[in-house]
N, C-alpha and C positions, 0 to 999 in steps of 0.2 A: 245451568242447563248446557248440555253440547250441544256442537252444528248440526243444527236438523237439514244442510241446505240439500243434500243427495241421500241422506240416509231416510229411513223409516218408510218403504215405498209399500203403499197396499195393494195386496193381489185384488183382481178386479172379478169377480163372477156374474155373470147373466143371472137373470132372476130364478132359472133354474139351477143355481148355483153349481156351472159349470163354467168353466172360464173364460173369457170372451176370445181369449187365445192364447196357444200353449207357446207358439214360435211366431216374434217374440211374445213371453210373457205376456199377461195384458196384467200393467203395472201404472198406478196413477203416484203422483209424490204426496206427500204429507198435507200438503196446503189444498190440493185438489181435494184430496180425501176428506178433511175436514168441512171445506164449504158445502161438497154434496150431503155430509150430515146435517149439517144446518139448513140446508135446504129441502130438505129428506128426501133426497133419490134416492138413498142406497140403505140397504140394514149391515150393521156391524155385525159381524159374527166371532170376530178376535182380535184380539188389543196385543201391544208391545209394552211393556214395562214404563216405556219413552211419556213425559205427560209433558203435554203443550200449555201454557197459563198464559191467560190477559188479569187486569187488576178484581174481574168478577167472576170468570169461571176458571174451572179446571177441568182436565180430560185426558184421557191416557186415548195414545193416538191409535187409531186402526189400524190392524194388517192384515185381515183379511175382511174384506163388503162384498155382499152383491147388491146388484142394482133393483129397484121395486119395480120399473117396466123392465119388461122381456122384451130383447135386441133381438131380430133373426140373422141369422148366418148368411152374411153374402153367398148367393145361388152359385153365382160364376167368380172365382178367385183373380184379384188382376195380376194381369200379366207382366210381373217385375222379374228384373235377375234374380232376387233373392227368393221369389215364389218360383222362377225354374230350379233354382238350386235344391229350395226345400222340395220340390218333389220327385226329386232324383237320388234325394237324400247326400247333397254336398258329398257326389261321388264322382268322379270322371265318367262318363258314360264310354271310354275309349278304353282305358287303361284298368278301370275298377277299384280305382282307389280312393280311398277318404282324405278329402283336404278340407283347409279353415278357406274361407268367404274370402279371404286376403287371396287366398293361391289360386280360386275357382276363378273362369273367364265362362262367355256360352259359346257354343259353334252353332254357325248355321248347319245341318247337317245336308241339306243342299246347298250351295253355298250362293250366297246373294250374286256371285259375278253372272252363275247360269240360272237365273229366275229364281232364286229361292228364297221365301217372305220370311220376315222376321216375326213367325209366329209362335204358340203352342208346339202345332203341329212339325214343326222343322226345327226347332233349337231346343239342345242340348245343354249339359256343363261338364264342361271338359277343363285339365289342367294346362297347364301354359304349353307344357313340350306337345302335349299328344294333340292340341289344335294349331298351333305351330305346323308338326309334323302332317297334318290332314293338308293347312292351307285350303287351297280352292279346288283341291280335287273332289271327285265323285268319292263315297266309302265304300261301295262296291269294284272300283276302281282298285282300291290302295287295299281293301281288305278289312277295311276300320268303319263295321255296323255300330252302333251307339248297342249297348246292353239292352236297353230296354227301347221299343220305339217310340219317340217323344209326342205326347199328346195335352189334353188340355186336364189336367187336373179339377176333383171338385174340392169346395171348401173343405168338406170331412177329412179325406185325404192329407190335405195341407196341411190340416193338424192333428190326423195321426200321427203322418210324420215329425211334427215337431216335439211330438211326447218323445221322441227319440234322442233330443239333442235339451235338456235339459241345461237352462243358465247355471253358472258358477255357482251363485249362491240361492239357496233356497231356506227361508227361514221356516223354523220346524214349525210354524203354527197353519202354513201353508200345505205342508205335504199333504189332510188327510184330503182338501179339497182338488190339489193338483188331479191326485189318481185313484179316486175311490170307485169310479167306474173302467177301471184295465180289469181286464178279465187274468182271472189268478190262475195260478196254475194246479195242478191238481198234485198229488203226493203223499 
């Protein structure tokens, strides 16, 4: 048998066998996957070729479950860098350019020196040089409005967006449940 210790990870679907999230993934590993079989939260919907054995059973391990209780979608998304990023769409809101997580920072777009809270409604994501270059001025000031004005995004949203930014690897038995609900195009 190979190392199952990072490989064979199963997509996670809500009992409406929609995913519990697109960004990131909602990916449990092989051991989690297994024990919620055994335990029967989840229905198997597709297997990997991969089979896990003890001395009395056998099992070809899952990659794609949904869950048997239906989870609801947090109302209000929290407020992390990475959920300002994801709804900006990991763009500079200064410059309008696309960067990786590495190169993104946020800006106040008021800047906390003159009362501006470290909220939704006030922070951006912006690249190193263009919040650099803002510093603590006003952006009516310097000319540097954010593209879009920064507000509080809803869960839906946050993962629209993340249908956008697709992880590296997607194994084929995952795609039809990733995007069976994106609206097609017509032609």
């Amino acid at each position: 048998m190979t190392s199952l210790a990072n490989d064979w990870p199963a997509l996670v679907l809500n009992a409406d066998c929609r995913p519990l999230s697109y960004y990131p993934l909602s990916l449990w590993n092989w051991q989690d996957t297994v024990k919620a079989v055994f335990l029967d939260r989840v229905n198997i919907l597709a297997h990997y070729d991969q089979l896990v054995r003890s001395p009395t059973f056998e099992m070809r391990l899952p990659s794609v479950i949904s869950l048997k209780q239906y989870v609801p979608a947090a109302r209000r998304p929290a407020f992390t860098r990475f959920n300002v990023f994801l709804r900006d769409s990991f763009t500079c809101q200064y410059c309008g350019d696309l960067f990786s997580t590495q190169e993104l920072t946020f800006d106040h777009v008021i800047p906390r020196s003159r009362g501006g809270r470290t909220s939704w409604d006030n922070v951006v994501t912006a690249c190193g040089p263009c919040n650099l270059f803002k510093g603590n001025r006003m952006p009516r000031d310097i000319g540097m409005l954010p593209l879009e004005p920064p507000r509080q995004p809803t869960s839906f949203e946050l993962q629209q967006n993340g249908r956008g930014f697709p992880p590296n690897h997607l194994h084929r038995s995952w795609q039809d449940y990733l995007y069976w609900d994106t609206e097609l195009e017509e032609g």
